[in-house]
N, C-alpha and C positions, 0 to 999 in steps of 0.2 A: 504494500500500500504506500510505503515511504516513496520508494524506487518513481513507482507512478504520479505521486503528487509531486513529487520531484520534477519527474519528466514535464508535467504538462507547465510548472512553475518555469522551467525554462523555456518552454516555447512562449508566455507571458512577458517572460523580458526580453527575447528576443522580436518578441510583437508581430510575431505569426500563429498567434495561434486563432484569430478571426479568416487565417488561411487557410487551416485544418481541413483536408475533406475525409479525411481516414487516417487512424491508428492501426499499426500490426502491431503486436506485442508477440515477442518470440522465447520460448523456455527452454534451459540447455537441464545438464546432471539430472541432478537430485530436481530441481523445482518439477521440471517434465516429468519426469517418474514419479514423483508421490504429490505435484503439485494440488491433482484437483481435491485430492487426500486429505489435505493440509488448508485447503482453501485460498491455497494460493489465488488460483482463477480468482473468486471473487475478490480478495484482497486487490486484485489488481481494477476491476472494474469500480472498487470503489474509488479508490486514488485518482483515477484518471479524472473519476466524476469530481475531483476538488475535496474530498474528505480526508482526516486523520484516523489513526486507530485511536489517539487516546481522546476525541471529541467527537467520533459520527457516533448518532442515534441508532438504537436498531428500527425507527421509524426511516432514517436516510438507507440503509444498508438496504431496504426492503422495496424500495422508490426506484435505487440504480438498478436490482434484480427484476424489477417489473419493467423497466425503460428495457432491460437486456434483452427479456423473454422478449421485446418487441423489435430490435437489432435495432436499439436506440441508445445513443448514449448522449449525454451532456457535458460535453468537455471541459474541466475546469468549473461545471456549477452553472458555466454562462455559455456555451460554443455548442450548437446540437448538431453531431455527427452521428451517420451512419455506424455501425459498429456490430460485424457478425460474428458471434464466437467461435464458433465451428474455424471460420476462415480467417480471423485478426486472431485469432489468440491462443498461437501453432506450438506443439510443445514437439521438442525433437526429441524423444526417449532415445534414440540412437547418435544421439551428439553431443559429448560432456559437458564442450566448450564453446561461448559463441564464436570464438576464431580459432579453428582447430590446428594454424598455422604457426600458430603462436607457442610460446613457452606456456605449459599448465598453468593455469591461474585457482579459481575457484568455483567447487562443482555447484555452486548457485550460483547460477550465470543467468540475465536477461536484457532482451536488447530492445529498444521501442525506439519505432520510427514513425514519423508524421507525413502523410503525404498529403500533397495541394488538389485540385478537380481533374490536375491535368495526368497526376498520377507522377508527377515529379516531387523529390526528397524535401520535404521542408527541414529535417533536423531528427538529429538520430543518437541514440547514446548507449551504451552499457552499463550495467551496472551488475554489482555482485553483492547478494544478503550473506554477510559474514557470520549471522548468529546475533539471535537477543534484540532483533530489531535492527542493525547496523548496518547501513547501505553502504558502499565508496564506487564510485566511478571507475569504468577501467583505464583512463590516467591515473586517477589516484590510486588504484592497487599499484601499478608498476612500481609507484615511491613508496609502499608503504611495506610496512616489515610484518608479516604473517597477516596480511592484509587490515593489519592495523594502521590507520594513518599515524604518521608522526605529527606531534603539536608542539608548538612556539608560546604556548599557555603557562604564565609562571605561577608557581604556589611554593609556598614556603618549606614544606618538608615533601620533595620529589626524593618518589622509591621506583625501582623496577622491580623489586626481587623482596621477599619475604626476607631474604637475610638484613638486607638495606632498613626493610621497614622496623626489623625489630632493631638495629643502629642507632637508627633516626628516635623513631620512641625513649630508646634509653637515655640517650644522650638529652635528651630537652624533657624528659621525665615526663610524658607523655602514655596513655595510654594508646593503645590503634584505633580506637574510636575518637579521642580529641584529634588524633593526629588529621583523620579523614577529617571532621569536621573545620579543621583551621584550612584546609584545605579549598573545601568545598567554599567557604566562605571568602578565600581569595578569589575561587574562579563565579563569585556572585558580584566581586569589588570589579570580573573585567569587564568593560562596556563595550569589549568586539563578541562578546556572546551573548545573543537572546534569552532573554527570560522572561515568564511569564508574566502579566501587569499588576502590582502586588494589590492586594487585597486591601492593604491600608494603606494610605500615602505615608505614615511616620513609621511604616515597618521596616523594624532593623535589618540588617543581613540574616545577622545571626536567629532570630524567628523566622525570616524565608526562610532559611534550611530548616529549620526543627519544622515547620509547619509545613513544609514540602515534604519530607520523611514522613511524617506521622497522615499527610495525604493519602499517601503512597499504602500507608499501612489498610487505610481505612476502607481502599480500592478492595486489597487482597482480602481484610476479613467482610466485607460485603459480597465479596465471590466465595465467601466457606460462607454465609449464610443463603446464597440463593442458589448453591448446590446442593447445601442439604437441605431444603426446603421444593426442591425439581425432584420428581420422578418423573420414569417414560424411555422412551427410547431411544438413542444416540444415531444421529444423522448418517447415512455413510455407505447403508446394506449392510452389515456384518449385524446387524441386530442386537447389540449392545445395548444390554438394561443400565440403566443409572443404578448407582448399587450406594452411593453416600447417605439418600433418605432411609433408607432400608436400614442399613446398618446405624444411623445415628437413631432412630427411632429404636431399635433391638436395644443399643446400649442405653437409654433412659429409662425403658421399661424393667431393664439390668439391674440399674443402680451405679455405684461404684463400689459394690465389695470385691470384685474384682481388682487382685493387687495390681495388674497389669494395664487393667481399663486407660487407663492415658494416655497409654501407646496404641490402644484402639480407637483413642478418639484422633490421636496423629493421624491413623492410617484415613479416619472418615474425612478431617479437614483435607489433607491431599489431594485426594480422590475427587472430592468435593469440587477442587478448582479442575483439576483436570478434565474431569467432566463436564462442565464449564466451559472449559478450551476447546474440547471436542466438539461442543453445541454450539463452538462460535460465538460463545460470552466475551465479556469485558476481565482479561485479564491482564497480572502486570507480569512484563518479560523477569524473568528472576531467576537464571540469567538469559530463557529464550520462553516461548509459550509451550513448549513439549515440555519442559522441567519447572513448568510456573508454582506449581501446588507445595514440591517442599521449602522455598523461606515461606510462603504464608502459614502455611503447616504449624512450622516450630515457632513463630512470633504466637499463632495462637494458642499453641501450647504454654508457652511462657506466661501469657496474660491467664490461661486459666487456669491450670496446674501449680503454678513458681506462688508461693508466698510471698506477699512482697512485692508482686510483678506492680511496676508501673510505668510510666511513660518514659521516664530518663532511661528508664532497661529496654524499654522496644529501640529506643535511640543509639545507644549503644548495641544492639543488635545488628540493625539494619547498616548502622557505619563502620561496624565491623566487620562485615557480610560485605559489605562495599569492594571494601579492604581486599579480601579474598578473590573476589571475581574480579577486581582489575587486574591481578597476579596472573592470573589464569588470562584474561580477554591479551594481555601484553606477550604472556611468553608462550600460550599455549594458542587455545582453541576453544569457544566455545558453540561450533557448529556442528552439529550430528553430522553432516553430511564431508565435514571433512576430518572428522575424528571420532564419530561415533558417539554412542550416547553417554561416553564417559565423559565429551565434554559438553553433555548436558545435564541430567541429573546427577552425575557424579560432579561433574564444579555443583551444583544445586546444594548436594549435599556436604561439601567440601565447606561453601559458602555460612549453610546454616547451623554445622557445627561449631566450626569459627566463632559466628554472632550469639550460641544459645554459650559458650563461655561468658563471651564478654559480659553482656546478660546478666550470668551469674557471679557476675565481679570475680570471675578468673582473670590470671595474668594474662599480659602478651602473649609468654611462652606455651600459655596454656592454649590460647588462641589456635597460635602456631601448628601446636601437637595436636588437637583436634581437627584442622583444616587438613594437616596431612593422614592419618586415620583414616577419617572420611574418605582420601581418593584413591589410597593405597588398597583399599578394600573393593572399588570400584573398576579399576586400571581392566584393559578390554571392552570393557559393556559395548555390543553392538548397537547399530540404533535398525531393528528390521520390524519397522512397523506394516504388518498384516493389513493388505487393501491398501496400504497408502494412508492409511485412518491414522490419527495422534489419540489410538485406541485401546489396543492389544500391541503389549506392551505396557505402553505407556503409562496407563492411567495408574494402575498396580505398580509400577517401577516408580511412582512418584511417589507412594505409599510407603514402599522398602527401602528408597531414600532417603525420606524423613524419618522414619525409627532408624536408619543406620546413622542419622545427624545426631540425634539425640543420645542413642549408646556411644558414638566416638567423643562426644565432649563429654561423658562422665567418666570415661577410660582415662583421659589427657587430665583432668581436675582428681581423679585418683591417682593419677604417676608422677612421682617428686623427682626418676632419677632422669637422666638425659634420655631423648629416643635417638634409634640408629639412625635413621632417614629422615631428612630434611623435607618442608613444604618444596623448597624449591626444586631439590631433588627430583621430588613425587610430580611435580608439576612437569618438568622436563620429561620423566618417563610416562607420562600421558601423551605428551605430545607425538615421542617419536613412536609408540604404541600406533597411535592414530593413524601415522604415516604408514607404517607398518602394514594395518589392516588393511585386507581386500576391500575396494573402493562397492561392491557389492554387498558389505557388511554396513555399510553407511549411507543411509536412508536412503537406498533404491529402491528398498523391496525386491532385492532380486534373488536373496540370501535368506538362510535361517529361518527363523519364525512364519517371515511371508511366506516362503514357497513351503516350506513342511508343516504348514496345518491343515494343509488340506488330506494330507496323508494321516492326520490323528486323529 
């Protein structure tokens, strides 16, 4: 949806897009092969229409699908063009790359082109979905380092590496949650990056962030409660029951004399958003929408279960979890499609081990030692999701995430003595893992689970 509103934003300032008489929109890897799965396809038809993921309605989303069934689109909100699915919105399952001539790039590749009435180019771009929401252009891949751009962005305590960040903390006696936070708060002081219109005119920095996080929080536990509150069936044909009502409903009627019950309500929040995801809900990437269910998961674990839980702890969660996932987004991966689903529920749960320390007024180190836990238990995971669906698999692998986040940070708050293996370590061996794996183990569908369930 970025990629698309992107696109049509540049034909805007180039001031053709009242030229427009046709969009092709073209799908290379992984989007072609599990795109309509994933909902790519509509993701794409809404962008083009001028929408965001974190502001279209499901009243807009329902408006650009009815325009489509008519081969109508509205370009930009304001530009009514032709627009046939079948024929503009071509996926190559047998083409990795949109330039096959080229050095490998990235297996989410897609290219959209604008043509005039006369059927010549108005304007044409590429782009690659790196994971977690994050578009770059294929100029900007070539500069950038694991399709990460590099930034000219300054803040006061820059890390690359888990060894750096626990350095930097020590040294200015900082937690990893202040550290993100003074951070975060530099990159709200720069005025070359957009932000959102504040709320109040006399709102400090420092409340943008707190009030931007505890936002954010309130997105994910409004997607644990209108998960468990949805029953029915999961879009897709695989005919997948929603199973979070079901099971939150079983455990109320329970109780909690069950010593273990809080790890059953882990698994139902999980679930809950994933499900969600599945349905084409509103949820928050953390760190992609296939692995969105374990941070929300364990923050709502935290608030229910933790003694104590209160707002400075979800804070320190979430900027601790920050912490983690730019570790991973910098040296690793966190695209199923080019590393498998270790670099998605596994950072997931890397991530919310991490934040359920902090959380619990664990140290740095403690941080540390849970974030690597979390991945080293993880390291392989394929991402072969069945149909193409973010289904089977998935929704359950967001469940055994989140209770694997919650036993790795009481393993790291129970061990005083040193661990053998380093985060950044574990992080490296994710990566070249990833590399490693047959590019069929990472969201084609063309491996594993997808092709042998039909045989079970």
């Amino acid at each position: 949806m970025r990629a698309a509103l992107s696109f049509t934003a540049g034909l805007q300032r180039a001031d053709v897009l009242q030229s427009a008489h046709r969009v092709q929109v073209d799908l290379y890897g992984s989007l072609a092969l599990t795109g309509v799965g994933h909902g790519t396809d509509n993701a794409i038809l809404f962008g083009l229409a001028g929408f965001a993921p974190d502001t279209i309605s499901s009243d807009q989303q329902q408006a650009a699908l009815a325009a489509a069934e008519q081969s109508t689109l509205l370009l930009a909100a304001m530009h009514p063009i032709a627009f046939h699915r079948m024929l503009d919105l071509r996926l190559h399952r047998d083409t990795m790359y949109p330039d096959p001539a080229a050095p490998p790039t990235h297996p989410n590749g897609m290219r959209f082109t604008a043509f005039d009435d006369a059927g010549g180019v108005l304007a044409t771009e590429v782009f690659y979905s790196i994971g977690g929401g994050f578009i770059v252009t294929a100029e900007h891949f070539s500069k950038a380092e694991n399709g990460t751009p590099t930034t000219s962005r300054q803040v006061p305590y820059p890390f690359r590496s888990a060894a750096q960040l626990l350095a930097l903390a020590s040294q200015h006696e900082l937690t990893i949650a202040q550290l993100v936070f003074f951070n975060e708060l530099a990159m709200r002081d720069d005025a070359s990056i957009p932000h959102p219109p504040r709320a109040h005119a006399a709102e400090t920095p420092e409340a943008e962030v707190r009030d931007g996080i505890l936002a954010l929080a309130q997105v994910m536990l409004d997607c644990i409660d209108r998960g468990i509150a949805t029953d029915g069936i999961l879009p897709g044909g695989l005919s997948v029951r929603r199973r979070a009502a079901r099971l939150s409903a079983r455990l109320q009627r329970n109780g909690s004399t069950d010593p273990l019950a809080p790890l059953d309500w882990v698994t139902v929040f999980a679930m809950a958003v994933n499900e969600e995801n599945a349905a084409g809900g509103r949820v928050v990437t953390a760190p992609t929408n296939g692995a969105a269910g374990v941070i929300p998961a364990i923050a709502r674990y935290y608030l229910d279960f933790i003694k104590g839980a209160n707002s400075e702890g979800l804070l320190r969660y979430f900027l601790t979890a920050a912490a983690v996932g730019i570790l991973y987004k910098e040296n690793a991966s966190i695209s199923g499609a080019e590393v498998g689903c270790q670099g998605e529920v596994g950072v997931a749960c890397s991530m919310a081990a991490g934040g359920l320390v902090a959380a619990l007024h664990g140290t740095n180190a403690q941080v540390e030692h849970a974030a690597e836990i979390a991945m080293e238990h993880n390291l392989g995971m394929t991402c072969d999701p069945i149909g193409g669906l973010v289904q089977i698999p998935c929704i359950e692998r967001n469940a055994m995430g989140a209770v694997k986040a919650v036993n790795a940070s009481r393993m790291a708050m129970n061990e005083s003595d040193d661990h053998k293996v380093s985060l950044d370590q574990v992080i490296r061996t994710m990566y070249l893992t990833g590399l490693d794996m047959q590019s069929r183990y990472k969201e084609t569908s063309l491996a594993g689970l997808a092709l042998n369930i039909i045989e079970c």
